[in-house]
N, C-alpha and C positions, 0 to 999 in steps of 0.2 A: 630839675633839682638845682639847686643853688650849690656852688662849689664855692668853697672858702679859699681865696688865694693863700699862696704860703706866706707873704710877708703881713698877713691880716689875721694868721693864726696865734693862740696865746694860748696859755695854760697846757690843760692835758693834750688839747690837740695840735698846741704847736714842737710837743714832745713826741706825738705819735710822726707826722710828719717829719721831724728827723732821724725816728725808728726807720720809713721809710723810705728814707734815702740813702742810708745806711743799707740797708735789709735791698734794696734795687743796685745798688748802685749807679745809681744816677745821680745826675744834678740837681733833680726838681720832681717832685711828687706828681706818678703820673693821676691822669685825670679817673680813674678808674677808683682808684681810693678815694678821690675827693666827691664821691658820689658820695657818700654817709661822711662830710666832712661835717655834717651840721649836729653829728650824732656822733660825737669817738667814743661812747661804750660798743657802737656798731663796727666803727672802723676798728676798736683793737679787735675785732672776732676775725677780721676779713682778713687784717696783719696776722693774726696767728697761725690763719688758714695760710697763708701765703710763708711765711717763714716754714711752717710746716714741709711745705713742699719742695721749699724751692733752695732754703739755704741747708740742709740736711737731707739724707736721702742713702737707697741701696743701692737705685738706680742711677746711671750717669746724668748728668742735669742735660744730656742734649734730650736723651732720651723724653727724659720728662718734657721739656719742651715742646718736643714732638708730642706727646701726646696733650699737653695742653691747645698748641694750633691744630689739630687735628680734630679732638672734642669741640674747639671755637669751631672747624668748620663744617662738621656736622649740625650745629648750632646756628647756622647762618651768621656767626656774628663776625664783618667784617675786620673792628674794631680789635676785635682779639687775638685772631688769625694773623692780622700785620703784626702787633704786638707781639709774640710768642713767635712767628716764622723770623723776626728779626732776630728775640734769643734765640732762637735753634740755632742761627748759624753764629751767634757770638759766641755759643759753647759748640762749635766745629762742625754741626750741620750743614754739610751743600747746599749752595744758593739752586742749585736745579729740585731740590728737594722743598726747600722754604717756595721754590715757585710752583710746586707742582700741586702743593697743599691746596692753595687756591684755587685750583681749576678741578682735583679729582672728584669722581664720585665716589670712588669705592677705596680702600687701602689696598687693590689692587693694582690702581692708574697709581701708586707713589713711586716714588726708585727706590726701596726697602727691601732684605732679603725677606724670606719667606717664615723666619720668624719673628720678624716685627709685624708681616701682617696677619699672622693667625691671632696676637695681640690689640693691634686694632680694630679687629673685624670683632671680636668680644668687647673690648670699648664702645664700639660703635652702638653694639646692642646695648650697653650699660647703660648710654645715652637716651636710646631710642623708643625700648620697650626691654626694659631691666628686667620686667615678673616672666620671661621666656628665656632667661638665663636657664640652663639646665646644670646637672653633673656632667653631661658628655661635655660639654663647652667646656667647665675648667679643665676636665681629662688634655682634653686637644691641646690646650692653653701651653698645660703643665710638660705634654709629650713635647713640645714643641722646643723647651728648653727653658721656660719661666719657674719660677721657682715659688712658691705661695705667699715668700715674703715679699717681692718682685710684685706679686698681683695686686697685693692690698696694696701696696704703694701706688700701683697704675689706677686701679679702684679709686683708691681717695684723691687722687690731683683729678682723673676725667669727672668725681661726682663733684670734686671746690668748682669746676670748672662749668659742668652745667651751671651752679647755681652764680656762677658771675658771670657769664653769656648772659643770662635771665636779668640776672640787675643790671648790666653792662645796659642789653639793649629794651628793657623795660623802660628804664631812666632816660632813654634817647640820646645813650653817646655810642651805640657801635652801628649805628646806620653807612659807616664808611671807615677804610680804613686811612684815610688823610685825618680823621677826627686822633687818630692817635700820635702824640707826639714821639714817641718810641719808635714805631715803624717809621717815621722820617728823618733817623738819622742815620751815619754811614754804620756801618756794619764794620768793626774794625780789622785790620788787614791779619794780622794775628789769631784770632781769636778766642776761645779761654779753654779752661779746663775740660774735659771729656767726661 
């Protein structure tokens, strides 16, 4: 797909691309939005989905993070995994955590108490084979200490997130996570809100 630089942007899409640096905070529009740079009625759905999750929320945004690299790596997709395990630790996630995302198989192998992972382990299936979701699953979810408004929120970032693993590595940018420019910066020494 053809990405549109940012100093080659004009009109609505060179207004969406400062949505998006706004809405990231970053310097430079990552390459993930500039998949539908050629299409910004596309990209304002993808920016909505994304402010959606990420700049509002019940949930702490590490958390959220963690479940966006988590769902990237149930998804194979490199690209997104770096991406999202670098926010994890910019909103106060362990670097032992952001490393472990990569290597586990199960939400077992993460360093997580035992209530993040009866919440990824139902992610997981959300991901995987969603129509064998049951009632006992949300029961256990919910005994667990998530709360229903907690779950749609974990619900809607792991299903935005399938569907950008799918375009991410459809489009052939998550084949690696050096493809992402986010994941190659430092990780700030501070880092932000919980």
């Amino acid at each position: 797909m053809p990405l549109i630089a940012e100093e080659e942007a004009d009109g609505r899409l060179a207004e969406l691309y400062d949505e998006i640096r706004k809405a990231t905070d970053l310097p430079f529009v990552p390459d993930m939005f500039r998949l539908a740079s050629t299409r910004p009625d596309l990209l304002e759905v993808i920016l909505s989905g994304y402010k959606g999750i990420f700049l509002d929320g019940i949930l702490p945004r590490q958390t959220r993070e963690l479940i966006s690299a988590w769902t990237s790596k149930v998804n194979q997709c490199p690209y997104c995994v770096g991406t999202h395990s670098f926010f994890l630790q910019v909103f106060g996630g362990p670097e032992e955590l952001a490393q472990a995302i990569a290597t586990a198989d199960s939400p077992d192998d993460l360093p997580v108490d035992d209530r993040t992972k009866v919440l990824l382990h139902l992610l997981t299936r959300l991901s995987r084979e969603p129509y064998k979701i049951t009632d006992a699953d949300w029961q256990q979810t919910l005994e667990a200490g998530w709360s229903s408004d907690e779950l749609l929120e974990a619900f809607f970032t792991t299903a935005l997130f399938n569907f950008i693993t799918r375009m991410v590595d459809g489009l052939g940018l998550g084949t690696s996570v050096t493809a992402s420019r986010i994941s190659q910066q430092d990780v700030p020494a501070s880092g932000g809100d919980t």
